[in-house]
N, C-alpha and C positions, 0 to 999 in steps of 0.2 A: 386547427389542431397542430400543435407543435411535439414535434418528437426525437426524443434526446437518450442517447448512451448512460450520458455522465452531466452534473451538473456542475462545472466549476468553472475557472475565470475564462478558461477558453469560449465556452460554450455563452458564458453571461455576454461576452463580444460579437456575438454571432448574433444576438437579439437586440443587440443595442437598436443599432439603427431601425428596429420596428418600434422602439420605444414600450416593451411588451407588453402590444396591442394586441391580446389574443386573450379568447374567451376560456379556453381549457388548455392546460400544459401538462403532458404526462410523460414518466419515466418511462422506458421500454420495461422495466423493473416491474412498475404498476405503483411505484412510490408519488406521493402524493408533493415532493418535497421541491421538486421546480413550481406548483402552483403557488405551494405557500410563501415561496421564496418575490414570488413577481404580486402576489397581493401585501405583503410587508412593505416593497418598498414602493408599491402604487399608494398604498395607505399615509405612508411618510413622505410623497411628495418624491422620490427619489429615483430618476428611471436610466438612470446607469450609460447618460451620453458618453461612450467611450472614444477615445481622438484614436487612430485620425478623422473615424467617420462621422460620428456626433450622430446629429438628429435632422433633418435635413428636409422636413418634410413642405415647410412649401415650397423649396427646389423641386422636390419630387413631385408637389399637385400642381406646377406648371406644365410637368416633362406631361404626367396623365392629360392634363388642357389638351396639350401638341398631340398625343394620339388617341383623343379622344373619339374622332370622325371615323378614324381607322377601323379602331375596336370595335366599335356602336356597328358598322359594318359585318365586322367578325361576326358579333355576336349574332344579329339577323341573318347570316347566310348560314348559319346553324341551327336558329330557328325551323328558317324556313325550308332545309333540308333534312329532317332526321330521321336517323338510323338504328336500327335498333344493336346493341349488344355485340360485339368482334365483328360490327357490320361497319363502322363509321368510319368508310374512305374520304366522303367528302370531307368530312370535319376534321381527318386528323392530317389531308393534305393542305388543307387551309390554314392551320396550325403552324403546319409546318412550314409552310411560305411566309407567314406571318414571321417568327422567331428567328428564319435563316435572312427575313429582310431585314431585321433589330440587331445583326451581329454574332447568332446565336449558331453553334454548330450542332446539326440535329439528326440523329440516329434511329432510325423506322427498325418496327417489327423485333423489337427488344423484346426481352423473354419468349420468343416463338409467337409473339401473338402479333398480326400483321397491323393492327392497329394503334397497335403501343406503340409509344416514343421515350425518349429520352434527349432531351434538349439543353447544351450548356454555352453557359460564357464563361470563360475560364480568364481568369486574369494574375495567377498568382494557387502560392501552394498552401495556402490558407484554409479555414472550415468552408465546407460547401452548404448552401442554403438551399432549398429544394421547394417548389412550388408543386401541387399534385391539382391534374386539370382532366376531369370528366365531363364526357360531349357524347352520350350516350345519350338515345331517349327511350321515350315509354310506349306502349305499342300508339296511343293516342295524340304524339306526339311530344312539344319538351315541359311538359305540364310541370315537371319537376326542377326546368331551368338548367340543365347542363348547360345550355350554350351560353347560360351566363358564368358558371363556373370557370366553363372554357375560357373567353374571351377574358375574363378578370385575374386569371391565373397566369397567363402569355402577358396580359398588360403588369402586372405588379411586377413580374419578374425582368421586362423590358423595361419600367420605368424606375426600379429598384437598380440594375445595372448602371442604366446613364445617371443616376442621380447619384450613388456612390461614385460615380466616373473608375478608377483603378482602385479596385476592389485587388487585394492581395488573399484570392478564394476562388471559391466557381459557386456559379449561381445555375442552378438546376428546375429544369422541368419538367413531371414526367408525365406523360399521356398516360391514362388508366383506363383501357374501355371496358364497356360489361358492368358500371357502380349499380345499373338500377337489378338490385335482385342480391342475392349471395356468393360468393366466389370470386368477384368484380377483378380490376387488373391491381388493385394496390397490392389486396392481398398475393397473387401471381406474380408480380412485378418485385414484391418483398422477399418471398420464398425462393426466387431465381438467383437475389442477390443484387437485383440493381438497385437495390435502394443502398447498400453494405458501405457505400462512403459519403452518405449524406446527415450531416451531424444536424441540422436542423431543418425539420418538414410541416409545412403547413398548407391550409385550404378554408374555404369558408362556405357557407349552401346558405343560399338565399332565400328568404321566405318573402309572407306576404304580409306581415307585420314587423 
């Protein structure tokens, strides 16, 4: 899910480089007019490579190759560990080692919640891109696949940095804990304001089909 102020040529630069790969697009508004806008020009063929970055993408599914071993790690030791709800030390210190080893500067226990992060590469004064990464589980464990949100959120945002190489922006990721249930940290995390200078947010939840 992608989430946008405003839609105009700024923000159409911000998306390029995903090639607007994304299943729903909404206005903070509730305007429906970024969806229609990226199924227009998916229908015409037209997905808005803008220079310097363009499209990049099997650049970028070698850089995934290179930490693939890494990730696939991540993700099992989140598995194999979980926490329930503002409980999830292991997960968001493994996170955290993970991002601060990919070049990432990363800020623990944002909005008062000891769990939460906020992780950036900053390269320039450009749109910020924002990754949202949930590694919460379920009392039965991670039936719901946090640890794959986790681990796939840290990796897009890390292989999205080196594959744009000097990104003139910051690329963003925030910990959210507490998703399985209502009240979760996006919502807390938004209302505190750290979300306030992220022009473009996304995630994806993984099923079994």
């Amino acid at each position: 899910i992608a989430i946008a102020d405003n839609f105009d040529t700024e923000h159409e630069n911000i998306m390029a480089p995903f090639q607007f790969a994304m299943n729903e697009v909404y206005l903070r508004d509730g305007s429906r007019k970024v969806k229609d806008v990226l199924r227009t020009k998916r229908e015409q063929g037209q997905y808005c490579a803008c220079p310097p970055y363009g499209y990049k993408k099997e650049k970028v599914l070698k850089i995934v190759e290179k930490n693939k071993q890494e990730l696939s790690e991540l993700c099992e030791y989140i598995f194999d560990n979980p926490e329930k709800g503002f409980e999830e030390y292991k997960a968001s210190a493994a996170l955290k080692n993970f991002l601060e080893k990919h070049g990432f500067t990363v800020e623990m226990g944002v909005a008062g919640l000891e769990t939460a992060f906020r992780a950036e590469r900053r390269e320039g004064d450009g749109p910020t891109i924002g990754f949202l990464c949930e590694y919460d589980a379920l009392p039965n464990g991670h039936s719901c696949g946090h640890n794959i949100i986790a681990a796939s959120a840290v990796g897009a945002a890390v292989c999205l940095a080196e594959g744009l190489e000097k990104y003139n922006g910051n690329i963003v990721v925030l910990g959210t804990p507490a998703e399985e249930g209502s009240g979760g940290g996006k919502e807390i995390l938004y209302r505190e304001g750290v979300m306030d200078d992220v022009d473009c947010c996304m995630m994806f939840h993984a099923s079994a089909w």
